[in-house]
C-alpha positions as CSV (number, residue, x, y, z in Angstrom):
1,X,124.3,124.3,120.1
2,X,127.5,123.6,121.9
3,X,128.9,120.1,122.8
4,X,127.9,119.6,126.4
5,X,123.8,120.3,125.4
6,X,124.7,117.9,122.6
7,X,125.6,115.2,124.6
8,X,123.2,116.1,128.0
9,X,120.5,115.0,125.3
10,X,122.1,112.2,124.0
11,X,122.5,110.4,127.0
12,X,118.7,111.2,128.6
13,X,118.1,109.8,125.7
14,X,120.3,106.3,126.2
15,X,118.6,106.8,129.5
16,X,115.3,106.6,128.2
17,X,115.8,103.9,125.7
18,X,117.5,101.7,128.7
19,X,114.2,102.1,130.9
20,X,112.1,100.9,127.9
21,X,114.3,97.8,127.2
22,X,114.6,96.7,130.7
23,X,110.7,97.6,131.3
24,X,110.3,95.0,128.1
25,X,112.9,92.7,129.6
26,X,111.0,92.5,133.4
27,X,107.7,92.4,131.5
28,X,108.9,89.5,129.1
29,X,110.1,87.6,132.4
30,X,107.0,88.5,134.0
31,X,104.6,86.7,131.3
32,X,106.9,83.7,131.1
33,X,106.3,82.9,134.9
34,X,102.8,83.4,135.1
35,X,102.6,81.0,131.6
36,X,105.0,78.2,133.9
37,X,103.0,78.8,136.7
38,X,99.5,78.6,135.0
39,X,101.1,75.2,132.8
40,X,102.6,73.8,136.3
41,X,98.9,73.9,138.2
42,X,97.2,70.8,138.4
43,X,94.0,70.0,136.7
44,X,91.1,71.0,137.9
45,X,87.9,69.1,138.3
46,X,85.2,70.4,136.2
47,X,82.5,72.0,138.8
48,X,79.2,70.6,138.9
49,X,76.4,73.3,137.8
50,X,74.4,74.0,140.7
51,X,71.1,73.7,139.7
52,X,71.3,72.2,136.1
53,X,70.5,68.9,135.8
54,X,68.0,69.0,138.5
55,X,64.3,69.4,138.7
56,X,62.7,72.3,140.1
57,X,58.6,72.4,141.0
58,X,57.5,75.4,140.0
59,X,53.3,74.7,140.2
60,X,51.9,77.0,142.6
């Protein structure tokens, strides 16, 4: 194999290894936002069931 097809591989293969860690670096960043954003969010009320609690007629 000479040197040039040696090195052609080599560096599609830097290429591909790049992609993957910044892929893992964008998705790392990603899943830290959306855990701040879902931490910064206020509380929210507990919602009322809507028909629990209440009494139904079912005689016909």
């Amino acid at each position: 194999m000479e040197l040039s097809s040696i090195m052609s591989t080599q560096v599609a293969s830097l290429q591909q290894t790049l992609q993957m860690s910044i892929l893992d670096k964008t998705l790392n960043l990603g899943a830290e936002g959306t855990a701040k954003l879902l931490e910064s969010m206020p509380e929210q009320p507990a919602a009322s069931h809507p028909y629990k609690g209440t009494v139904i007629d079912v005689s016909v």
